[in-house]
C-alpha positions in Angstrom: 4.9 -21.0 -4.6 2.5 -23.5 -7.0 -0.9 -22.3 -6.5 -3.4 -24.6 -5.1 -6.8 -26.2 -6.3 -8.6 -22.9 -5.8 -5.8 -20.5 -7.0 -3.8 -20.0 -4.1 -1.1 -20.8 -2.9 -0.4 -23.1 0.5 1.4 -20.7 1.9 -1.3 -17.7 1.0 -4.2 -21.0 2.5 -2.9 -21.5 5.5 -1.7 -17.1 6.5 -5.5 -17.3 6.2 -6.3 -19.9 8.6 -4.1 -18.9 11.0 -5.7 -16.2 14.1 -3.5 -13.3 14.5 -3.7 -10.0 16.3 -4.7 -6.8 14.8 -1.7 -4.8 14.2 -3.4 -2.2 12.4 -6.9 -0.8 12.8 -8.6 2.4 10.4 -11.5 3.4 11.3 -13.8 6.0 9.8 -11.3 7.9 9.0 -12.2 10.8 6.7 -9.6 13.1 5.4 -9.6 16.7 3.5 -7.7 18.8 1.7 -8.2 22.4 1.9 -7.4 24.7 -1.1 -8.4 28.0 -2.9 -10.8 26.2 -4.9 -13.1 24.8 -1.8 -12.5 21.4 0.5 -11.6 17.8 -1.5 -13.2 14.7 0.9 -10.4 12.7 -0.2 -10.6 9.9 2.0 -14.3 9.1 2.8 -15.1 7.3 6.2 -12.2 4.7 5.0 -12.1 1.3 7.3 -9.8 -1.4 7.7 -8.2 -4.3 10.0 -4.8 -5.7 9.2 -3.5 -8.7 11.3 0.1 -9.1 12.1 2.2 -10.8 10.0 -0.8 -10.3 6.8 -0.6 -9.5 3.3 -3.2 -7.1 2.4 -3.5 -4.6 -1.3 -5.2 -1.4 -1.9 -6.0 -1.5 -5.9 -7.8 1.2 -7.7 -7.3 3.6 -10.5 -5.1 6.6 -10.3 -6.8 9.5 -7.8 -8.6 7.2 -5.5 -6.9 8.0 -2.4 -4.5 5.1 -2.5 -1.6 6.7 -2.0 -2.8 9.3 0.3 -3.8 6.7 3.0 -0.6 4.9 2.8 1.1 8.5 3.8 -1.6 8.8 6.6 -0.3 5.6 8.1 2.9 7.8 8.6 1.6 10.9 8.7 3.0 12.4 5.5 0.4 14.4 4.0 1.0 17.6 4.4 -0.8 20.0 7.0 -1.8 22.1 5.6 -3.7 21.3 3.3 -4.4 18.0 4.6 -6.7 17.8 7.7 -7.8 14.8 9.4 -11.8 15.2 10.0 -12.4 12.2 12.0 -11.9 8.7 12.2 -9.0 6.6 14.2 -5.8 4.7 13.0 -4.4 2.6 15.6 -1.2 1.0 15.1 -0.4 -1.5 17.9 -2.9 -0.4 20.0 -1.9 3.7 19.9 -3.8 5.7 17.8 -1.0 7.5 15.5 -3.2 10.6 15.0 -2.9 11.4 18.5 0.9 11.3 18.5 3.3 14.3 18.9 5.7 14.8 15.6 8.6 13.0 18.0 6.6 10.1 18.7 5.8 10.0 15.3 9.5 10.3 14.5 10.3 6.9 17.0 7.6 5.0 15.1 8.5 5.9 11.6 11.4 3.2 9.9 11.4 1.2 13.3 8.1 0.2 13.8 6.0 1.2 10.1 8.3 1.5 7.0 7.5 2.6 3.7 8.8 2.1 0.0 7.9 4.6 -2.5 6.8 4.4 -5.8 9.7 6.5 -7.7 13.2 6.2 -5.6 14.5 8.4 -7.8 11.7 11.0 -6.3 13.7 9.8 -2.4 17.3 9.4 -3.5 19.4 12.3 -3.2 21.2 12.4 -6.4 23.8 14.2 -4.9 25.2 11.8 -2.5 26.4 8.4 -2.4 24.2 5.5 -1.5 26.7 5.3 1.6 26.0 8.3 3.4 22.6 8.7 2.4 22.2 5.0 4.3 24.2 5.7 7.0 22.4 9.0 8.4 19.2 7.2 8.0 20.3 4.5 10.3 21.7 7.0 12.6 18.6 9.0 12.6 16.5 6.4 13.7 18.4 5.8 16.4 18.6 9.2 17.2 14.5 9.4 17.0 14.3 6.6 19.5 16.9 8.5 21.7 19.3 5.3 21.5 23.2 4.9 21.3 23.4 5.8 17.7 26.3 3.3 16.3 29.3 4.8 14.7 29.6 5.8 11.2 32.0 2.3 10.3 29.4 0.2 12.4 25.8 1.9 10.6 28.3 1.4 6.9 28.9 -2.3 8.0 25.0 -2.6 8.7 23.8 -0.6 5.3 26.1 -3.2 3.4 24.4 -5.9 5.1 20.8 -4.9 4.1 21.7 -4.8 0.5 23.1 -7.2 0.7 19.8 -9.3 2.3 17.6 -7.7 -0.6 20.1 -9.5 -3.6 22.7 -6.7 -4.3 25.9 -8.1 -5.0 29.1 -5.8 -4.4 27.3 -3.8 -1.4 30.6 -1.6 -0.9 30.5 -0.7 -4.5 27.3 0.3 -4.3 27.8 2.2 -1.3 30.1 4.4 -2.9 28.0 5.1 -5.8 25.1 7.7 -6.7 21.6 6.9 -7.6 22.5 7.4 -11.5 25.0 5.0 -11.6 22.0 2.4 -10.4 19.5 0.7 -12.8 15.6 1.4 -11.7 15.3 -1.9 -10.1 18.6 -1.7 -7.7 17.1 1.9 -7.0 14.1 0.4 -5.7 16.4 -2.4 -3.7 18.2 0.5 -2.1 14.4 1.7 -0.9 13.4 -1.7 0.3 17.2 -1.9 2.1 16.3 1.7 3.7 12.7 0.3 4.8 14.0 -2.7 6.6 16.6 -0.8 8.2 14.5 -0.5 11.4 13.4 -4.2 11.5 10.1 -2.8 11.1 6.3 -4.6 12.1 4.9 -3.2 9.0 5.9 -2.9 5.1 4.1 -0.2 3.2 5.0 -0.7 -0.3 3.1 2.4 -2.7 3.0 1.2 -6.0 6.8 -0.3 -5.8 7.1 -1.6 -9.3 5.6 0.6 -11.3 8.4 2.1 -12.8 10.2 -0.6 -13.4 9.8 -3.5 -16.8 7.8 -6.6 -16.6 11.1 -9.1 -15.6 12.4 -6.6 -13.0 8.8 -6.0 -11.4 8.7 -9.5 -11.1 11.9 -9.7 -9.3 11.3 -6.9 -6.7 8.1 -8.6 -6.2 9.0 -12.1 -5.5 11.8 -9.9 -2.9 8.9 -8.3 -1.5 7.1 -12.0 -0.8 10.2 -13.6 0.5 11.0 -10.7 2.8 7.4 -10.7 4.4 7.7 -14.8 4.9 11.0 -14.6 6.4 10.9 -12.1 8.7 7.0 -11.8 9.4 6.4 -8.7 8.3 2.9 -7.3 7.8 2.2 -6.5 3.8 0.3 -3.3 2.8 0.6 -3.3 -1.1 -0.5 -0.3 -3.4 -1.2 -1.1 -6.5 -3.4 -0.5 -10.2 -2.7 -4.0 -10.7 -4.9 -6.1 -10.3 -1.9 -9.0 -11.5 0.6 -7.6 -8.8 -2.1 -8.1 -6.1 -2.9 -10.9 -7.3 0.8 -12.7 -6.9 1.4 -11.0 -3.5 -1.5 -10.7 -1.1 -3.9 -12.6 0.4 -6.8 -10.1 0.8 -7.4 -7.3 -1.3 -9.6 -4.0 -0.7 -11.0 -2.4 -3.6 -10.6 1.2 -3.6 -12.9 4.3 -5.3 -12.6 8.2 -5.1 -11.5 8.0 -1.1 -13.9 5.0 -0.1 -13.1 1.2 0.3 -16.3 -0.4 -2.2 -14.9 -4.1 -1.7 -12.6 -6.4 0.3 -12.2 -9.6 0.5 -9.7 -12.7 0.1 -7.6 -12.3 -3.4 -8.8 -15.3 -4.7 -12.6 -14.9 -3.9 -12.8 -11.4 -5.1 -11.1 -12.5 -8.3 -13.8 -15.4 -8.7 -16.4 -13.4 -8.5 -16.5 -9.5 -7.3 -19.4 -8.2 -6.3 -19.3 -3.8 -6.4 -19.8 -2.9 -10.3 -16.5 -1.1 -10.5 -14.5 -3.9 -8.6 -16.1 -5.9 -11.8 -15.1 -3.3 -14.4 -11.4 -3.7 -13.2 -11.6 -7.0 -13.0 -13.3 -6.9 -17.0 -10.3 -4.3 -17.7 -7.8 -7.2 -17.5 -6.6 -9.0 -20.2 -7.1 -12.9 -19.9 -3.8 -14.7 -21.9 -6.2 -17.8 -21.5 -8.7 -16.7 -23.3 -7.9 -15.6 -27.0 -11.0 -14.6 -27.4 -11.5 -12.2 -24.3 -11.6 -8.0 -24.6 -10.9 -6.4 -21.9 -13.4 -3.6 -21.5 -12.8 -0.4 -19.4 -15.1 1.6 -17.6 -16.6 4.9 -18.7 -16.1 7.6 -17.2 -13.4 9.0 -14.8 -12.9 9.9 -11.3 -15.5 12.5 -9.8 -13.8 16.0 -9.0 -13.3 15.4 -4.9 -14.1 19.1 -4.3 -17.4 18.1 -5.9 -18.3 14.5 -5.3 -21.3 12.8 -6.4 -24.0 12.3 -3.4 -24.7 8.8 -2.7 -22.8 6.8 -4.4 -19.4 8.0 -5.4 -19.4 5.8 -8.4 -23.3 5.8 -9.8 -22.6 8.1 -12.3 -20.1 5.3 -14.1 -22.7 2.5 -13.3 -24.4 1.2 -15.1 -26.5 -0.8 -12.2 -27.2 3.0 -10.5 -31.0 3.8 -8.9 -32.6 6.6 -7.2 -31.8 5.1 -3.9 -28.0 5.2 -5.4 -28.0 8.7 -6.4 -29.2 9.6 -3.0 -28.1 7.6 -0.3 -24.2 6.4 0.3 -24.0 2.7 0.4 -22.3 1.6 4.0 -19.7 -1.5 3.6 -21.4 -4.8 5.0 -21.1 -7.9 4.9 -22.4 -10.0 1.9 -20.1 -13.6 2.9 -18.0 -14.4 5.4 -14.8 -12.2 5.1 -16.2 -10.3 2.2 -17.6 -6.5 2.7 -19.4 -5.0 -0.2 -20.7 -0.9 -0.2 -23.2 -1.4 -2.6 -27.0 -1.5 -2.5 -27.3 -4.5 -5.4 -24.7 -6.3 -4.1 
């Protein structure tokens, strides 16, 4: 896709003209882990809307909670130690915290699917691509107490999805282990799992990371082409500001469990507005500019079990008050479409 005028693309323009229905709602929630050492307030009071059919990333350094709300989507966090303290996440109009594990189970793959960051991490090395495809087709039929199809009909359908995600020689591939497979075609095998329910939602946590710069691009521009085709709805998790960039049409910022800044890609990359959504944004390098330095930001991520009152990330800014130090900032609305947690926004 060329981008446009004002940086994006025509495609990326019009997917934010166009009125959708929420598909996803988060609201308040708050999440902790308990442990020996006292409770971490890893997610703090997190919100956020996601339409159907949207492209939305998560960016933010490592520890921020990224990850740990794209499991909470699917329930994945362990319990214990994970324990949900309040907050809602509907999905389709159902709150998924309120579910029974097998609800959760008819929901998982067919309705909300998610790629992982490290397939070798959720590949077992000891079985063929084949069967490892195959039972998770037939499990999700299983889960949704359906006719599960039989083991020649679920192989037929496993070579068909890689197949749709640019595999050539899908038997072959069937019939070999995860070793045998470079890093990107491991991470096509994920992204053939994923779509193996025809699911609403595509939760993608930190999907290229692992991989070089020419084969990140690749699985990305997969990741764009399977959204557009079949509709899906996009939630990317990234430290990337360049990979959110090239994929998603809004972005929300993320810091120590607590979204600081969302807004449209493109008008949170003109101008941000939190200080640490700046300091990323300064942390970038600019090709364009020879002359540029990216700077980072002092400091690191406050110990959870121990956060910071007020403001989570006044102690590594540089704009912090009293009135920081003391009282958290609530996310509002500085422009239409753009929500800021900051008190000099």
């Amino acid at each position: 896709m060329s981008p446009g005028s004002d940086g994006r693309s025509a495609d990326t323009r019009g997917e934010l003209n166009r009125p959708r229905e929420t598909l996803l709602a988060i609201t308040d929630y708050r999440l902790a882990f308990d442990s020996f050492d006292g409770t971490a307030q890893v997610l703090d009071g997190v919100s956020l809307q996601l339409a159907a059919g949207e492209t939305l990333g998560i960016v933010g350094e490592t520890g921020c909670g990224k990850s740990v709300l794209a499991r909470s989507l699917l329930r994945l966090n362990p319990a214990p130690p994970a324990r949900v303290v309040s907050g809602s996440i509907q999905f389709e109009g159902t709150d998924i915290l309120t579910l029974s594990e097998r609800e959760m189970r008819r929901l998982r793959g067919r309705r909300i699917a998610m790629v992982f960051q490290d397939p070798v991490s959720y590949l077992n090395p000891l079985l063929a691509i084949g069967p490892q495809m195959t039972d998770a087709l037939r499990g999700q039929h299983a889960a949704a107490r359906e006719a599960q199809p039989s083991r020649a009909e679920a192989r037929a359908r496993a070579a068909a999805l890689l197949a749709s995600v640019g595999l050539a020689e899908p038997e072959r591939l069937l019939a070999s282990h995860p070793h045998q497979l470079s890093g990107g075609m491991r991470q096509r095998v994920l992204i053939a799992m994923a779509l193996a329910g025809n699911p609403a939602l595509l939760v993608a946590d930190e999907p290229t990371t692992a991989l070089d710069v020419t084969v990140q691009a690749q699985v990305l521009a997969l990741i764009a082409g399977l959204v557009r085709d079949r509709g899906l709805a996009l939630l990317l998790i990234s430290h990337d500001l360049g990979v959110i960039a090239a994929s998603c049409a809004r972005v929300a910022v993320m810091y120590a469990g607590t979204i600081v800044e969302e807004a449209a890609t493109a008008t949170l990359l003109r101008g941000p507005r939190h200080p640490y959504a700046q300091g990323l944004l300064a942390a970038v390098p600019d090709l364009d500019r020879p002359d540029h330095r990216p700077r980072g930001i002092a400091g690191s991520i406050p110990n959870l079990l121990r956060p910071p009152p007020g403001c989570r990330f006044h102690p590594r800014c540089a704009l912090a008050t009293e009135r920081c130090r003391v009282e958290k900032p609530l996310l509002r609305q500085v422009a239409p479409g753009h929500n800021v947690a900051c008190h000099h926004a």
